[in-house]
VOPAGU-2260 file (C-alpha; in pm, 1 decimal, decimal comma):
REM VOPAGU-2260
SITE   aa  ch    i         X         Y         Z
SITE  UNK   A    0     170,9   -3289,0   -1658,9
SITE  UNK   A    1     102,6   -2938,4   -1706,3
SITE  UNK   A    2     194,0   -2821,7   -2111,0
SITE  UNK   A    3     249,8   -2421,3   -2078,3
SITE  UNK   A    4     -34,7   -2231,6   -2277,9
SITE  UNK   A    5      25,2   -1956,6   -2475,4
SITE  UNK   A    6    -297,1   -1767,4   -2345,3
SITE  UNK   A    7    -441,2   -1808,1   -2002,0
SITE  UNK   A    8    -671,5   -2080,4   -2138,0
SITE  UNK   A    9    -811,5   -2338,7   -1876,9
SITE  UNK   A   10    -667,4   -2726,5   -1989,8
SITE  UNK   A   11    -736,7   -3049,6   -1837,1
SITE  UNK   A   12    -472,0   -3304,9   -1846,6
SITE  UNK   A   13    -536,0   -3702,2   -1849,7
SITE  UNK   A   14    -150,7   -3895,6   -1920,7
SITE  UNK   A   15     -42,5   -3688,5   -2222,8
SITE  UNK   A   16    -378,7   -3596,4   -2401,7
SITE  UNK   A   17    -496,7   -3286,2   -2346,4
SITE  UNK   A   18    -814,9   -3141,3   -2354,5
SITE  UNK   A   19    -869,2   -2769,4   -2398,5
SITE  UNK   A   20   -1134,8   -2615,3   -2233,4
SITE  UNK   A   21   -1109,2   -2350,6   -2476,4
SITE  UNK   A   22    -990,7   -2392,3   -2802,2
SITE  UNK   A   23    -621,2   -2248,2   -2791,2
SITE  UNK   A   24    -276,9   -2299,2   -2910,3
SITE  UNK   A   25     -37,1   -2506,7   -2659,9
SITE  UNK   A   26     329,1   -2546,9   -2620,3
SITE  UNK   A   27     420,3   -2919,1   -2622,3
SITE  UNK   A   28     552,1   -3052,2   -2344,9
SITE  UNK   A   29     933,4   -3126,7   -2392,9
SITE  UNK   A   30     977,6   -3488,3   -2294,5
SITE  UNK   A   31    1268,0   -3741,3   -2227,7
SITE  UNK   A   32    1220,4   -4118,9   -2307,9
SITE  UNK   A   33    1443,0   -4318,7   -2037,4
SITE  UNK   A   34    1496,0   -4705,6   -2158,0
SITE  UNK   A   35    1494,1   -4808,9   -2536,8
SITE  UNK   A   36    1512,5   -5168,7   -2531,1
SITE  UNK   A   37    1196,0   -5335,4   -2679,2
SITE  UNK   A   38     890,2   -5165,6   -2572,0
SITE  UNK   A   39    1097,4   -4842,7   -2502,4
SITE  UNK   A   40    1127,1   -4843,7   -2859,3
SITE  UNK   A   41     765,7   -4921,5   -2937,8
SITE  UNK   A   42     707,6   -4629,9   -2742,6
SITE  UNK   A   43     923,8   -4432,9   -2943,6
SITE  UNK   A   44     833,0   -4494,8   -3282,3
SITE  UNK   A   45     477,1   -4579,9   -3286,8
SITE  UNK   A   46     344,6   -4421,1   -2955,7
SITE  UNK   A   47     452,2   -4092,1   -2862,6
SITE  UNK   A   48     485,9   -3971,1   -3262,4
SITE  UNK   A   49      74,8   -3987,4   -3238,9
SITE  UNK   A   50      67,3   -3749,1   -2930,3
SITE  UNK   A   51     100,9   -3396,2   -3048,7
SITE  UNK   A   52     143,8   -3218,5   -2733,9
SITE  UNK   A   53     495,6   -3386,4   -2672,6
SITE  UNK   A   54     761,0   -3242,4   -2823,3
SITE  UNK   A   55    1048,0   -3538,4   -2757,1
SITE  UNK   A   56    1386,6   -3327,2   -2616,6
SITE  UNK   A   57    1612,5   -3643,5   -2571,6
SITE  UNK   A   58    1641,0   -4028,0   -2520,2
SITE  UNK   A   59    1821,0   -4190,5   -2299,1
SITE  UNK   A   60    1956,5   -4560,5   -2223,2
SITE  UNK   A   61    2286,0   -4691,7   -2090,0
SITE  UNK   A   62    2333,8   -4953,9   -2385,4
SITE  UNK   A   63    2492,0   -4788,5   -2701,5
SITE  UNK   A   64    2311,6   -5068,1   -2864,2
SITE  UNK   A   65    2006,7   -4969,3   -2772,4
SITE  UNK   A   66    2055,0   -4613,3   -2884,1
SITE  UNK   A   67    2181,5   -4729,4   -3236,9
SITE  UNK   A   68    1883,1   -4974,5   -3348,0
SITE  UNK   A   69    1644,3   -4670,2   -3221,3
SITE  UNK   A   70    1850,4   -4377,3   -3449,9
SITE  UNK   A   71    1761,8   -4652,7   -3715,0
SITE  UNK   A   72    1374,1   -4664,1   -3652,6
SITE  UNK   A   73    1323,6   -4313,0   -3556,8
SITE  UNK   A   74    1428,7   -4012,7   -3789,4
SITE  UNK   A   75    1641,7   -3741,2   -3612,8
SITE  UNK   A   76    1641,0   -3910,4   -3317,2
SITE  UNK   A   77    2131,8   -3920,2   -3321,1
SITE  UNK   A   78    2150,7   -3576,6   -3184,1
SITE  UNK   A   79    1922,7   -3618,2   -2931,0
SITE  UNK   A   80    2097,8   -3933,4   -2720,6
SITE  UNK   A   81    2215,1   -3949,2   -2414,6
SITE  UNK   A   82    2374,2   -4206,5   -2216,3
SITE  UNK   A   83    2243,4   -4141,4   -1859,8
SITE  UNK   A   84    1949,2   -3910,7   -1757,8
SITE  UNK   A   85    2159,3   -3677,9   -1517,5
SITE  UNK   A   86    2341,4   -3538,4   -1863,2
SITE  UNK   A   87    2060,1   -3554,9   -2068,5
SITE  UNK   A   88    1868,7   -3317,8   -1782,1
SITE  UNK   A   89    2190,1   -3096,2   -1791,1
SITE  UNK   A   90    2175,7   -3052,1   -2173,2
SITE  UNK   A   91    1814,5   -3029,8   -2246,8
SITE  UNK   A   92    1528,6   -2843,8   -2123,4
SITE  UNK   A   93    1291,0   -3088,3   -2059,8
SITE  UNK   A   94     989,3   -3092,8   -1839,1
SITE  UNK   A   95     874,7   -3415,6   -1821,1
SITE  UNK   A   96    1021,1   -3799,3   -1799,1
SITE  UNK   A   97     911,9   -4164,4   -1973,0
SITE  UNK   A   98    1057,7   -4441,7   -1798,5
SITE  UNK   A   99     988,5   -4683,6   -2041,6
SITE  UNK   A  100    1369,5   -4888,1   -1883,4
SITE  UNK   A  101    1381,9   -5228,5   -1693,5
SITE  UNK   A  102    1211,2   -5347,8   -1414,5
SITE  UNK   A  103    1460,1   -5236,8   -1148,4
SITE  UNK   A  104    1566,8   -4902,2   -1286,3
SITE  UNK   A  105    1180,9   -4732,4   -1251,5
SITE  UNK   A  106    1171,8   -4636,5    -839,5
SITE  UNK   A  107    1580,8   -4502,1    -910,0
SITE  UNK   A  108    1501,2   -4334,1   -1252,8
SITE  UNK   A  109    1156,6   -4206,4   -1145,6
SITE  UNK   A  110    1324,1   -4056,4    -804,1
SITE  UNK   A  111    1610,1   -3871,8    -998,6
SITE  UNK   A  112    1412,3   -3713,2   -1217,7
SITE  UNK   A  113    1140,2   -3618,4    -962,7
SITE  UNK   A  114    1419,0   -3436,9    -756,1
SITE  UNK   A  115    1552,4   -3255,1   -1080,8
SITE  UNK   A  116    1135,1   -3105,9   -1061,0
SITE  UNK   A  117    1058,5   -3303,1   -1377,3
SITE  UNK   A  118     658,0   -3493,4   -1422,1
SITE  UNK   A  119     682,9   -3883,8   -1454,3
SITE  UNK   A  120     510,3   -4128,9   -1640,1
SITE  UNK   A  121     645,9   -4474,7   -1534,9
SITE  UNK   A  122     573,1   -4785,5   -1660,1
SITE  UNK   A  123     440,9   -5051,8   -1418,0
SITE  UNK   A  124     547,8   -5234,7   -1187,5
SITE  UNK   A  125     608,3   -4861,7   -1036,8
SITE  UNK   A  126     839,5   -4960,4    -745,5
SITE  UNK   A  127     901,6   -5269,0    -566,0
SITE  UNK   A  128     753,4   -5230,0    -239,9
SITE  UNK   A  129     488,6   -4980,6     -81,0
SITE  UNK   A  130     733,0   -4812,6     105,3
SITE  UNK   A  131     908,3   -4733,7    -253,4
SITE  UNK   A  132     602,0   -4622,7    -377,4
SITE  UNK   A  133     486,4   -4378,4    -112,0
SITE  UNK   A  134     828,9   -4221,3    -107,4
SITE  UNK   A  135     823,4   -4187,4    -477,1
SITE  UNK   A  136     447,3   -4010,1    -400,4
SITE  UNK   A  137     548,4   -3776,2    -118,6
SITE  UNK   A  138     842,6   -3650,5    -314,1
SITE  UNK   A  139     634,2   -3569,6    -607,5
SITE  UNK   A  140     414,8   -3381,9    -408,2
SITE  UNK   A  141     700,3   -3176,0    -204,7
SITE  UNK   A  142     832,5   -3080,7    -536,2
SITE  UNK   A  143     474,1   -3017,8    -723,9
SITE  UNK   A  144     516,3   -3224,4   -1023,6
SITE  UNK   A  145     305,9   -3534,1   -1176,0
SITE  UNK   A  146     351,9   -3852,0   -1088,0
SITE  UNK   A  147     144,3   -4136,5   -1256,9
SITE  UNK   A  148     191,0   -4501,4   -1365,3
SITE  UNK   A  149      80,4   -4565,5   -1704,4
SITE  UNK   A  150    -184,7   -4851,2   -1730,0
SITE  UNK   A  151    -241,4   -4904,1   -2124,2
SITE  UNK   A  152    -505,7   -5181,1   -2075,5
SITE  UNK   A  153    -730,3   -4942,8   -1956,7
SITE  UNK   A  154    -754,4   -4783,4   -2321,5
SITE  UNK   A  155    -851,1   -5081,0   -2481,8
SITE  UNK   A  156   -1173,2   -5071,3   -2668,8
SITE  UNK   A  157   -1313,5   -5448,0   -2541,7
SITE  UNK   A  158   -1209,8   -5326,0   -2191,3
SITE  UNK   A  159   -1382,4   -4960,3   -2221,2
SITE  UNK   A  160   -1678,2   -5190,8   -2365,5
SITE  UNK   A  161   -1750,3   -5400,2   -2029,4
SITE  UNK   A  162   -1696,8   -5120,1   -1848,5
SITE  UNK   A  163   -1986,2   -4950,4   -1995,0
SITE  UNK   A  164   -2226,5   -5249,1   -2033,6
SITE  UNK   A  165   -2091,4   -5366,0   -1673,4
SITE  UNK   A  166   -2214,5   -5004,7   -1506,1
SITE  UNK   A  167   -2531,8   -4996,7   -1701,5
SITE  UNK   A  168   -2615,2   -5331,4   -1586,2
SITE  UNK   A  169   -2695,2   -5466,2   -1936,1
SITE  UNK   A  170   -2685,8   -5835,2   -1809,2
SITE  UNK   A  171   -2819,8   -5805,3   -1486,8
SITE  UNK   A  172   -2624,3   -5683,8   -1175,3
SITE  UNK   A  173   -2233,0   -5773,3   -1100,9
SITE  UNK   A  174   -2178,6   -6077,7    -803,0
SITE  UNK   A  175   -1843,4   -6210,8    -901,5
SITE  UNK   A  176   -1546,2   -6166,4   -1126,2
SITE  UNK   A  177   -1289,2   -6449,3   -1212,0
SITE  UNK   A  178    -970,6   -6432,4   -1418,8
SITE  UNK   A  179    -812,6   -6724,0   -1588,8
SITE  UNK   A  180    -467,4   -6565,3   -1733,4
SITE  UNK   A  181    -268,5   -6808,7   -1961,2
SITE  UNK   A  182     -15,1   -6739,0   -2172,6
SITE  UNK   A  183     256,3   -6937,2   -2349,2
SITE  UNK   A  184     556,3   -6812,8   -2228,9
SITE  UNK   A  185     917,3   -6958,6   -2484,6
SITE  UNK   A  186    1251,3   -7006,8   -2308,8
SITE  UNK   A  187    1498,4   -6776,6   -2515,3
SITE  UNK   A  188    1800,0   -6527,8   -2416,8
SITE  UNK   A  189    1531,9   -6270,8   -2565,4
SITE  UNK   A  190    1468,0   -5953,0   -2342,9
SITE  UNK   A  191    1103,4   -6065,3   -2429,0
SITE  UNK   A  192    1214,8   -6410,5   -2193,1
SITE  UNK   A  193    1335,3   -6234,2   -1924,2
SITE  UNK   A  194    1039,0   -6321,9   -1669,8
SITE  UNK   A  195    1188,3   -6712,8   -1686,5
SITE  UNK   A  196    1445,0   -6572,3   -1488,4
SITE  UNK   A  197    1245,7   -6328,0   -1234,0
SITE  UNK   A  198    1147,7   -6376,4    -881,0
SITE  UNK   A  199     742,8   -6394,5    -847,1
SITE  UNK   A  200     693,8   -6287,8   -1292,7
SITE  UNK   A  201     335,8   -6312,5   -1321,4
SITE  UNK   A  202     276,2   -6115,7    -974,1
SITE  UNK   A  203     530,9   -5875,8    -970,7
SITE  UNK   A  204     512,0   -5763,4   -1408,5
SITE  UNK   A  205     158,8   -5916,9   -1496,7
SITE  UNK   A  206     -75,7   -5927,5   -1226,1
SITE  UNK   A  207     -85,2   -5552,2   -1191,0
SITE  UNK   A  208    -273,6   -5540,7   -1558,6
SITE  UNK   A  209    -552,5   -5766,6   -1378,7
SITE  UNK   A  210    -603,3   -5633,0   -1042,6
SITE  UNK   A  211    -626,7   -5239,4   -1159,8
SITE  UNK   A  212    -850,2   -5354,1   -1432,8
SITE  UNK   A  213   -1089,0   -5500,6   -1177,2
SITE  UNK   A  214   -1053,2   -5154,1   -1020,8
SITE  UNK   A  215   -1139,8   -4923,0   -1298,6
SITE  UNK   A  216   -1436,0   -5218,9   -1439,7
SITE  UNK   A  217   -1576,1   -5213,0   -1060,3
SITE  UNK   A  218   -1511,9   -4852,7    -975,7
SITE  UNK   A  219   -1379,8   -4947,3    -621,9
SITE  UNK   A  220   -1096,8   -5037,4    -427,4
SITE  UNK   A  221   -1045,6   -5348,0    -303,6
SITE  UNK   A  222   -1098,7   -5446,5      74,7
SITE  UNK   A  223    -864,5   -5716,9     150,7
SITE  UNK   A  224    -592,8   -5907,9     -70,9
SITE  UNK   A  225    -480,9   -6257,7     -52,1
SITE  UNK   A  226    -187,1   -6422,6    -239,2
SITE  UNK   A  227     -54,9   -6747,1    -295,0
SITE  UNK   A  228     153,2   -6865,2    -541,8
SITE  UNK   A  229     325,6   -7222,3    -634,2
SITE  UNK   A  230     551,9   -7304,2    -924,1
SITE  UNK   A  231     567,3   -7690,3   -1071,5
SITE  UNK   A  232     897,2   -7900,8   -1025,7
SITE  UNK   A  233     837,6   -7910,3   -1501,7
SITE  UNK   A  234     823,8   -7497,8   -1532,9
SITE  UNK   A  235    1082,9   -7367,6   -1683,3
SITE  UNK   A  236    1056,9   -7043,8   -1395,6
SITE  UNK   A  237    1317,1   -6987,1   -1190,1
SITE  UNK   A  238    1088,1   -6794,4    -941,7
């Protein structure tokens, strides 16, 4: 995601940080935040306030709800809502996209505003299938704008800590990695429940965190992939 620079000043861009080459004033990139339920609005409040190349030009989400408790927790944020992306494209000037909505709305949302010639950061899952997720690719490129799937857990300071000690070999070198994941999971009507009632939770929302953390801690790609799942008759999982 390019931000426009007020001089012909050389930038390199990594998510939404940017790095000047040369030390110049930039115009922030105007942004629009699609999905405010819980981490939407985590996103809202506490993340994107800290980046000061984004200027935010609108929110978005279907659920009037939604909108309300986020006017509440983020100043000025009324005159900037919009119920659905197509009028909040219409009635801003934005240049880039957040999806930061549900599960089944990223591959629709992230499409729509790639064919309005908007950048996209999504969060993961990114789209449901491959075939999703190359068409998502190839229309980004036919219409020369970013594309990229945020992955937080890269960021992290333990996780930026083994990858350092792992590629300077400080314990000898690498044979095998193995990842126990457990996590108490409560049965409410909560969004924060909502995997109880998903097909395949931990591999189609969680998983992802793991495997492209192997990829960044390894610096490779992986060679084959094998999956097999079960689910007890006691779990409280539908899927």
């Amino acid at each position: 995601m390019n931000p426009v620079p007020t001089t012909a000043a050389p930038i390199s861009v990594i998510g939404f940080t940017t790095c000047l080459i040369l030390a110049e004033t930039v115009k922030p990139i105007r942004l629009l935040q699609v999905g405010l339920g819980g981490w939407g609005r985590d996103w809202a409040w506490r993340v994107i306030p800290e980046v000061k190349e984004v200027e935010v030009a609108g929110y978005v989400d279907s659920d009037p709800g939604s909108l309300k408790l986020l006017q509440q927790e983020v100043p000025g944020a009324a005159d900037r809502c919009f119920a659905t992306l197509r009028e909040a494209i219409a009635k801003t000037e934005a240049e880039a996209v957040l999806v930061t909505a549900t599960l089944d709305g990223h591959a629709p949302l992230t499409r729509a505003a790639v064919d309005a010639g908007l950048h996209v950061l999504v969060e993961k899952p990114f789209a449901p299938d491959v075939m999703t997720a190359e068409e998502l690719v190839s229309a980004a490129a036919s219409k020369g704008v970013a594309l990229m799937v945020s992955q937080n857990y890269r960021f992290f300071p333990a996780v930026r800590t083994v990858a350092r000690l792992i590629q300077e070999q400080a314990l000898g070198k690498l044979a095998e990695v193995s990842i126990d994941f457990r996590r108490f999971s409560g049965v409410s009507t909560t969004v924060r429940a909502r995997h109880h009632g998903d097909e395949q939770p931990l591999l189609v929302d969680m998983s992802i965190h793991h495997f492209d953390l192997l990829r960044m801690l390894l610096n490779r790609e992986p060679d084959r992939i094998y999956c097999e799942s079960w689910n007890p008759a006691w779990s409280a999982f539908a899927g």
